[in-house]
C-alpha positions in Angstrom: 196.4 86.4 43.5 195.2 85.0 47.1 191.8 83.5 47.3 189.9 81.8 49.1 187.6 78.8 48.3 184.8 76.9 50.6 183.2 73.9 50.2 180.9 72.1 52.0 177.4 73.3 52.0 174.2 71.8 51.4 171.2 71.0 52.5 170.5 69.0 55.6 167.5 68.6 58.1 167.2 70.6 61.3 169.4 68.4 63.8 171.9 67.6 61.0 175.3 68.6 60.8 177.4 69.6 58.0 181.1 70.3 57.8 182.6 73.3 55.5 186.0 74.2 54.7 187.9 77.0 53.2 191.4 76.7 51.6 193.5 79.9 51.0 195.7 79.7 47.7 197.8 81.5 45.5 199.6 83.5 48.5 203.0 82.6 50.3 202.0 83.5 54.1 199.2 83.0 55.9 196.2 85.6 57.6 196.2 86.6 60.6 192.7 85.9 61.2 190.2 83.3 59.3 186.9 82.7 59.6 182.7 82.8 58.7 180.5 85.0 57.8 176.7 84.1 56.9 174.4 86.1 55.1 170.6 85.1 55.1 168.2 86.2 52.3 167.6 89.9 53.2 170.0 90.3 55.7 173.1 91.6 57.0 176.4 89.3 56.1 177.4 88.8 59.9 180.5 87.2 62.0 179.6 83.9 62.9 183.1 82.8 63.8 186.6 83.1 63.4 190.3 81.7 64.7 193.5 83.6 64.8 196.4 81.3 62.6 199.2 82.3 64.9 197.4 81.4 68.3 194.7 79.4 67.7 192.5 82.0 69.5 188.9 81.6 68.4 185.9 84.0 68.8 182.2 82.6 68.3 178.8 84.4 67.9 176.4 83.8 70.8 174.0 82.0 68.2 176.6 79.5 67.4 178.7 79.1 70.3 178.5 75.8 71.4 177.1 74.2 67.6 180.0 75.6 65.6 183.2 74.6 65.8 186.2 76.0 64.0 189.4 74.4 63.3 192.4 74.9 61.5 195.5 73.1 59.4 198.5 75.7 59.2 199.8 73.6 56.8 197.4 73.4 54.0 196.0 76.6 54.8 192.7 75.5 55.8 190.0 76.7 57.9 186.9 74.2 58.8 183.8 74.6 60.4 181.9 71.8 61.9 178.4 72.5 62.2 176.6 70.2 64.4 172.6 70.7 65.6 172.1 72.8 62.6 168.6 74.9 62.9 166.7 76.2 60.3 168.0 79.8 61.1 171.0 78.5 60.3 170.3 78.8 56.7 172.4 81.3 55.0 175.1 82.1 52.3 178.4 81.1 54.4 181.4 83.4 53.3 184.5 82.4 54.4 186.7 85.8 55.2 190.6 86.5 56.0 192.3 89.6 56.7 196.0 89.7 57.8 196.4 93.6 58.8 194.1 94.7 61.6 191.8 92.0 62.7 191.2 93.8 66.1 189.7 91.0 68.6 187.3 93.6 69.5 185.8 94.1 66.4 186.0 90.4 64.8 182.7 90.4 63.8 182.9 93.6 61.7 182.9 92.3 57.8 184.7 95.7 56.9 187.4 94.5 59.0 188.2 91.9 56.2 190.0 92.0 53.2 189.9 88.8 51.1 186.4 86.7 50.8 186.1 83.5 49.4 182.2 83.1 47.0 180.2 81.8 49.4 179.1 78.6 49.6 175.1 77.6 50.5 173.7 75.7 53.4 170.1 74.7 54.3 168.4 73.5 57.0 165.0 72.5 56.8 162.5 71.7 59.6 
């Protein structure tokens, strides 16, 4: 059965950075898109970013563009995020997501567009 597992997250001060990563297993192809969601307390899970395997095509969220950085090893299957000049906003639930049917590049951000979701993993960024 294909899953996905993150790790990664913490708790770090506000100007910190943090790196996470998220390792598809127990599936013999790959997605054709990877990448983050984040879901604060009380709030809608929402695309943050995400790279397409076969091009290396990324998408980012305007409130991470230029912070985030996403990554990827074909080979071990692995997705990573490097979060740099982390802000307390930042400070979520971060669910890595993969879907390899659909993934419009108009609607990356659309959670419903994904079909496999990895537990979450917690970050925190205190002022």
């Amino acid at each position: 059965q294909a899953q996905l597992v993150e790790s990664g997250g913490g708790s770090v001060q506000a100007g910190g950075s943090l790196r996470l990563s998220c390792t598809l297993s127990g599936y013999p192809y790959s997605y054709r898109c990877m990448g983050w969601f984040r879901q604060a307390p009380g709030q809608e899970r929402e695309g943050s970013v995400v790279i397409y395997t076969g091009t290396s095509h990324t998408y980012y969220a305007d409130l991470v563009k230029d912070r985030f950085t996403i990554t990827q090893d074909n080979a071990k299957k692995t997705v990573y995020l490097q979060m740099n000049s982390l802000k307390p906003e930042d400070t979520a639930m971060y669910y890595c997501a993969a879907t390899g049917t659909g993934c419009l590049q108009s609607r990356w951000k659309e959670k419903s567009q994904y079909t496999l979701w990895g537990q979450g993993t917690q970050v925190t960024v205190s002022s």
